[in-house]
Backbone as a printed PyTorch tensor [residue, N CA C, xyz], in Angstrom:
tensor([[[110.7350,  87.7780,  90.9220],
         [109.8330,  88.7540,  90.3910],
         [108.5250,  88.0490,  90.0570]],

        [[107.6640,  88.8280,  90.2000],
         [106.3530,  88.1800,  89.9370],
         [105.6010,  88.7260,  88.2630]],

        [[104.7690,  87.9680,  87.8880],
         [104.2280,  88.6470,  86.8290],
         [102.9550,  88.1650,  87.0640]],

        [[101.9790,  89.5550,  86.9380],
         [100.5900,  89.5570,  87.1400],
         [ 99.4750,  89.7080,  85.9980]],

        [[ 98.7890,  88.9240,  85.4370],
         [ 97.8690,  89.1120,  84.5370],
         [ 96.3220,  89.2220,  85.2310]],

        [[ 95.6000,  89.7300,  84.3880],
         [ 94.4690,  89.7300,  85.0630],
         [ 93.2000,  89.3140,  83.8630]],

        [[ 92.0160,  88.3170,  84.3760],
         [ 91.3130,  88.3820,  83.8570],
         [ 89.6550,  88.2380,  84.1210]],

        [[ 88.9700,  88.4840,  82.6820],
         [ 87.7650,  88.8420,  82.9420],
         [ 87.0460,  88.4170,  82.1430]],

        [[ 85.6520,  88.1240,  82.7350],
         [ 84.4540,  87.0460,  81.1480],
         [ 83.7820,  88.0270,  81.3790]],

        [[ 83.3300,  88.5300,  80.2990],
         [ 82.5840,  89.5670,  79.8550],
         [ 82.7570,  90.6540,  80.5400]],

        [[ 83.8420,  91.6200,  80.3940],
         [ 84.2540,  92.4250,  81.8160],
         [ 84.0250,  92.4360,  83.3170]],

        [[ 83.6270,  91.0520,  83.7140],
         [ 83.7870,  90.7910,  85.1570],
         [ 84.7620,  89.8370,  85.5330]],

        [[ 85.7100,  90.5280,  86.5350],
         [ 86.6730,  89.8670,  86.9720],
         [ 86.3350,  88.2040,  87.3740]],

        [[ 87.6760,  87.2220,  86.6120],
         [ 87.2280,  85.6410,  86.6040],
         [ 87.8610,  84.8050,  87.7750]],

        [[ 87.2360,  84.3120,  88.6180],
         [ 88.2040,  83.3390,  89.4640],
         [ 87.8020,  81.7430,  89.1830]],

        [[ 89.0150,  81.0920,  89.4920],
         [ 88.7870,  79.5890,  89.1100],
         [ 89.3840,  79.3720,  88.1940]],

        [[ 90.1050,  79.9190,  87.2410],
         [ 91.0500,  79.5030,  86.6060],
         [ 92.3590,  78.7640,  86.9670]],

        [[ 93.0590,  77.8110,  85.4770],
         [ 93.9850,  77.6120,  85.8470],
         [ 94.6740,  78.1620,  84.6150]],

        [[ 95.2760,  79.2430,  84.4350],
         [ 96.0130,  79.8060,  83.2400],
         [ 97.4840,  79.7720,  82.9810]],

        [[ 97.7260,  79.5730,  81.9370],
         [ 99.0430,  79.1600,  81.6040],
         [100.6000,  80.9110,  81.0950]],

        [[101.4710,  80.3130,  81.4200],
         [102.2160,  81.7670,  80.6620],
         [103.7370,  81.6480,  80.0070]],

        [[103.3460,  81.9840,  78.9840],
         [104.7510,  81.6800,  77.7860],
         [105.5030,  82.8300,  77.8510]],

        [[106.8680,  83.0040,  78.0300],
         [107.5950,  83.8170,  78.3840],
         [108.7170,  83.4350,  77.1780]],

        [[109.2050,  84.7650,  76.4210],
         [110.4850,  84.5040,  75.5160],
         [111.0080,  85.6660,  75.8530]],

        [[112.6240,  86.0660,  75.1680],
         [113.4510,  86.9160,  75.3210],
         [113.2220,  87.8120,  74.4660]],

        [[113.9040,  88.5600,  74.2610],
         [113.5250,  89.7690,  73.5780],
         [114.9320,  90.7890,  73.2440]],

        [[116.0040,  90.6330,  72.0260],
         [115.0430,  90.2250,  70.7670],
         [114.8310,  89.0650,  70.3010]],

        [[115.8010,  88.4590,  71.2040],
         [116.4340,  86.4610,  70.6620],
         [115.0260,  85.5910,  70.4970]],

        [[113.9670,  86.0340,  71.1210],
         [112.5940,  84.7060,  70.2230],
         [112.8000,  83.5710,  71.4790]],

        [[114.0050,  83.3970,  72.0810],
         [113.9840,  81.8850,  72.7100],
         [113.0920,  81.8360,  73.8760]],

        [[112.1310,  80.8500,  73.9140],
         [111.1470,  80.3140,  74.8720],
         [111.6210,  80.3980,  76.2070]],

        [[111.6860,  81.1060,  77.5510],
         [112.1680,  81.0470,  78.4550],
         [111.6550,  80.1560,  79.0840]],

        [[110.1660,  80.2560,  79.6170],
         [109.3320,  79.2440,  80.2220],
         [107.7280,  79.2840,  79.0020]],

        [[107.7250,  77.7700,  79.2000],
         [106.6140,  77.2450,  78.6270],
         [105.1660,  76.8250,  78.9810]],

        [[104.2150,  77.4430,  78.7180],
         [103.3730,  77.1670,  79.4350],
         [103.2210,  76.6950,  80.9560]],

        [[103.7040,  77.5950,  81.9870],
         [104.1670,  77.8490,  83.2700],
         [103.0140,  77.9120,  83.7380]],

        [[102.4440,  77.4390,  84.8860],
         [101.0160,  77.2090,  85.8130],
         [101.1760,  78.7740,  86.8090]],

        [[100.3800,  79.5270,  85.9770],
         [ 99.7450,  80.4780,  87.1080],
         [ 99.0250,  80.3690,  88.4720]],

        [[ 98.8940,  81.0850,  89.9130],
         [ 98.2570,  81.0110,  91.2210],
         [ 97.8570,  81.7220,  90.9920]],

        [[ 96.3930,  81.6680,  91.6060],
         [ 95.3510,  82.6490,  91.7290],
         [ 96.0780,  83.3780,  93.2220]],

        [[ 95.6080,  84.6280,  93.0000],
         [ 95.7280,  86.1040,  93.5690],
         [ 94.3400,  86.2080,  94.6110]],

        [[ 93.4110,  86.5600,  93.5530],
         [ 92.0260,  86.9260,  93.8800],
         [ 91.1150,  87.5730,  92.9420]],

        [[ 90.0880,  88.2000,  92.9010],
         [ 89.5150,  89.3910,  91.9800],
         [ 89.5210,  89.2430,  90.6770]],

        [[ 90.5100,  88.2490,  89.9660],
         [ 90.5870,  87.6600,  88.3100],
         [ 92.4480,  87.7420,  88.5460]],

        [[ 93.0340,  88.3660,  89.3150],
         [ 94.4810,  88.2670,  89.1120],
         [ 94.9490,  86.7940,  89.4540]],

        [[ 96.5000,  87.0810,  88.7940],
         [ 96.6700,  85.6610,  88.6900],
         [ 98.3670,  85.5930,  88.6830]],

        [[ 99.3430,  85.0330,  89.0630],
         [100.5130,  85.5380,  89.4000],
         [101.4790,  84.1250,  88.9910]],

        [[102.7610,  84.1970,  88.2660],
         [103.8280,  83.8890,  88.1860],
         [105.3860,  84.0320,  88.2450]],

        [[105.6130,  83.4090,  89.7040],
         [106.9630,  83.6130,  89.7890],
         [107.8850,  83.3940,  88.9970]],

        [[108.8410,  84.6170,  88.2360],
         [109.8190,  84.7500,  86.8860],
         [110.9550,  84.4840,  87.9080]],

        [[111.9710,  83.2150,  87.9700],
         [113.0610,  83.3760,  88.3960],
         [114.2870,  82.9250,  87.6300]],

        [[113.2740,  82.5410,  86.1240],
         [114.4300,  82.1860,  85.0840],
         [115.2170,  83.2120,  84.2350]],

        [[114.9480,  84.4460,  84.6580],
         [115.3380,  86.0000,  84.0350],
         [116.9690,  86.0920,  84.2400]],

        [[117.0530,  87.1600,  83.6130],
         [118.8760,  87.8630,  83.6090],
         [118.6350,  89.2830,  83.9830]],

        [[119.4760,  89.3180,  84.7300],
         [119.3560,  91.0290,  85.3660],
         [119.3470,  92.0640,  83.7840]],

        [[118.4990,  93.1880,  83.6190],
         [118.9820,  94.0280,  82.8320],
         [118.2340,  93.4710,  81.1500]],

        [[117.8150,  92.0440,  81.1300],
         [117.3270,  91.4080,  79.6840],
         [115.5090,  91.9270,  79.8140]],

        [[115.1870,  91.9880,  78.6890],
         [113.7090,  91.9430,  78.4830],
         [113.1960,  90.9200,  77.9400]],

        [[111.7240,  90.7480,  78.2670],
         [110.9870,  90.0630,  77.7470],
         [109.4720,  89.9700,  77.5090]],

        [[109.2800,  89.2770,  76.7200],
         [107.4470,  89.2150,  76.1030],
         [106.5520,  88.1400,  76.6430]],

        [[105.8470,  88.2660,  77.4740],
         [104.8350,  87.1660,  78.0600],
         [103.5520,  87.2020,  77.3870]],

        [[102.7490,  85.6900,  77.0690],
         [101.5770,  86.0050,  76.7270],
         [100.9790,  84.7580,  77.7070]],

        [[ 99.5330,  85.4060,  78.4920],
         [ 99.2880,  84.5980,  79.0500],
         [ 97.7400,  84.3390,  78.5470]],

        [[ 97.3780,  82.7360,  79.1690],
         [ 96.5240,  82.3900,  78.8090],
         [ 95.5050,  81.4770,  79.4670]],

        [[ 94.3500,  82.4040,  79.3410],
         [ 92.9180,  81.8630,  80.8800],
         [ 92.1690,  81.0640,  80.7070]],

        [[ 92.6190,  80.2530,  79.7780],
         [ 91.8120,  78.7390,  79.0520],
         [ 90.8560,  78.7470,  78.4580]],

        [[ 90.7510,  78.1670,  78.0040],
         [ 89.3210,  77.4500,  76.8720],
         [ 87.8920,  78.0200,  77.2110]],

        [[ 88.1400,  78.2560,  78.6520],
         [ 86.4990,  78.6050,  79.2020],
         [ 85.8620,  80.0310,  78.8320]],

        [[ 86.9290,  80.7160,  78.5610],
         [ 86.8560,  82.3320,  77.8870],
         [ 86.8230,  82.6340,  76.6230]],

        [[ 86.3180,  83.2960,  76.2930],
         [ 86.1490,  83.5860,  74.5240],
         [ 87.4390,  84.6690,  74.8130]],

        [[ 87.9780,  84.6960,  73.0610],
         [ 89.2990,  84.5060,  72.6350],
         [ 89.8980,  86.1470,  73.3900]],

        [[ 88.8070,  87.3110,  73.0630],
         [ 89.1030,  88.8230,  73.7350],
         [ 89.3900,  88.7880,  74.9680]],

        [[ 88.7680,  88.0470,  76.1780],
         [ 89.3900,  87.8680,  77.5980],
         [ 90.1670,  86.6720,  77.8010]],

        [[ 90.4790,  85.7300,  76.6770],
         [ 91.4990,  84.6670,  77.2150],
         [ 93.3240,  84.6060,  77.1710]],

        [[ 93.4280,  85.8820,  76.3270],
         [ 94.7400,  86.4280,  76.1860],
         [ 95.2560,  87.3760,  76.2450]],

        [[ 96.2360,  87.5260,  76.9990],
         [ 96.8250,  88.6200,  77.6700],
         [ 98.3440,  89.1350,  77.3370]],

        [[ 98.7530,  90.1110,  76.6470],
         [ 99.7660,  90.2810,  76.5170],
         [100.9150,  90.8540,  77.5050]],

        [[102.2930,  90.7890,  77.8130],
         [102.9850,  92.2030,  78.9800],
         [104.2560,  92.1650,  78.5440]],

        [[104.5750,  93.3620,  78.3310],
         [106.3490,  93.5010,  77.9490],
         [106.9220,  93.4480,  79.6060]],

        [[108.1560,  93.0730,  79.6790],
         [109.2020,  93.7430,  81.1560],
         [110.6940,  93.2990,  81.1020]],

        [[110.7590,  93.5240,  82.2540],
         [112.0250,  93.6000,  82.2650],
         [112.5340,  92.8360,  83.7060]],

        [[113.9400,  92.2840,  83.3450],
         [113.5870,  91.2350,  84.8510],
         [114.8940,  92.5980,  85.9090]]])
Protein backbone atom coordinates (compact mmCIF):
# COMPACT_ATOMS: atom_id res chain seq x y z
CA UNK A 1 0.00 0.00 0.00
CA UNK A 2 1.18 3.29 -0.65
CA UNK A 3 0.73 6.45 1.41
CA UNK A 4 0.59 9.81 -0.28
CA UNK A 5 1.22 13.20 1.29
CA UNK A 6 1.35 16.23 -0.46
CA UNK A 7 3.11 19.39 -0.16
CA UNK A 8 3.24 23.06 -0.60
CA UNK A 9 5.40 26.52 0.27
CA UNK A 10 3.14 29.05 0.35
CA UNK A 11 0.29 27.19 -1.43
CA UNK A 12 2.40 26.18 -4.36
CA UNK A 13 2.97 22.73 -4.88
CA UNK A 14 6.93 21.78 -3.56
CA UNK A 15 9.34 19.53 -5.43
CA UNK A 16 12.83 18.61 -4.19
CA UNK A 17 12.15 17.43 -1.10
CA UNK A 18 13.33 14.75 0.94
CA UNK A 19 10.46 14.13 3.62
CA UNK A 20 10.29 11.85 6.27
CA UNK A 21 7.02 9.62 7.72
CA UNK A 22 6.25 8.33 11.24
CA UNK A 23 3.69 5.78 11.25
CA UNK A 24 2.09 4.26 14.74
CA UNK A 25 -0.85 1.92 15.46
CA UNK A 26 -3.86 2.88 16.56
CA UNK A 27 -4.96 2.57 19.58
CA UNK A 28 -1.59 0.82 20.85
CA UNK A 29 0.81 4.28 20.29
CA UNK A 30 3.60 1.71 19.00
CA UNK A 31 5.96 3.31 16.35
CA UNK A 32 5.51 1.16 13.25
CA UNK A 33 8.04 2.89 11.01
CA UNK A 34 10.31 5.70 11.94
CA UNK A 35 11.11 8.38 10.11
CA UNK A 36 10.79 6.34 6.72
CA UNK A 37 12.35 8.23 3.43
CA UNK A 38 9.58 9.37 1.18
CA UNK A 39 9.88 9.31 -3.21
CA UNK A 40 8.92 12.02 -4.97
CA UNK A 41 5.72 11.47 -7.19
CA UNK A 42 5.68 14.88 -8.89
CA UNK A 43 3.53 18.22 -8.45
CA UNK A 44 4.53 18.34 -4.38
CA UNK A 45 3.29 14.54 -3.91
CA UNK A 46 5.34 12.33 -2.29
CA UNK A 47 4.81 8.51 -1.63
CA UNK A 48 5.61 5.68 0.93
CA UNK A 49 5.48 2.17 0.56
CA UNK A 50 3.45 0.75 3.98
CA UNK A 51 4.35 -2.97 3.95
CA UNK A 52 4.81 -3.18 7.69
CA UNK A 53 0.79 -3.12 8.24
CA UNK A 54 -1.76 -5.97 9.48
CA UNK A 55 -4.71 -6.63 7.42
CA UNK A 56 -7.88 -4.95 9.06
CA UNK A 57 -5.41 -2.63 11.90
CA UNK A 58 -5.38 1.21 11.68
CA UNK A 59 -3.12 3.73 11.80
CA UNK A 60 -1.82 7.48 12.28
CA UNK A 61 0.93 8.89 9.98
CA UNK A 62 2.52 12.22 10.33
CA UNK A 63 4.63 13.29 7.68
CA UNK A 64 7.28 15.63 7.39
CA UNK A 65 8.76 18.12 4.36
CA UNK A 66 11.78 19.38 6.26
CA UNK A 67 13.24 22.30 7.67
CA UNK A 68 12.96 24.20 4.35
CA UNK A 69 9.10 24.86 4.98
CA UNK A 70 7.58 26.91 7.61
CA UNK A 71 5.83 24.82 10.24
CA UNK A 72 1.81 25.19 8.34
CA UNK A 73 3.18 23.38 5.06
CA UNK A 74 5.84 21.14 6.73
CA UNK A 75 3.36 18.77 8.44
CA UNK A 76 1.02 16.61 7.36
CA UNK A 77 -1.31 14.55 9.10
CA UNK A 78 -3.49 10.94 7.55
CA UNK A 79 -5.54 8.40 9.40
CA UNK A 80 -5.92 4.63 7.36
CA UNK A 81 -6.18 1.61 7.32
CA UNK A 82 -3.85 -1.10 5.91
Amino acid sequence: MYILSFFTNSGVPETGLSPTINIRGVPSGDLIVSAGNMSEVGDGFYCYEFTEGSPNEEYAARTDGGAGLADIDRYKFIGFSA
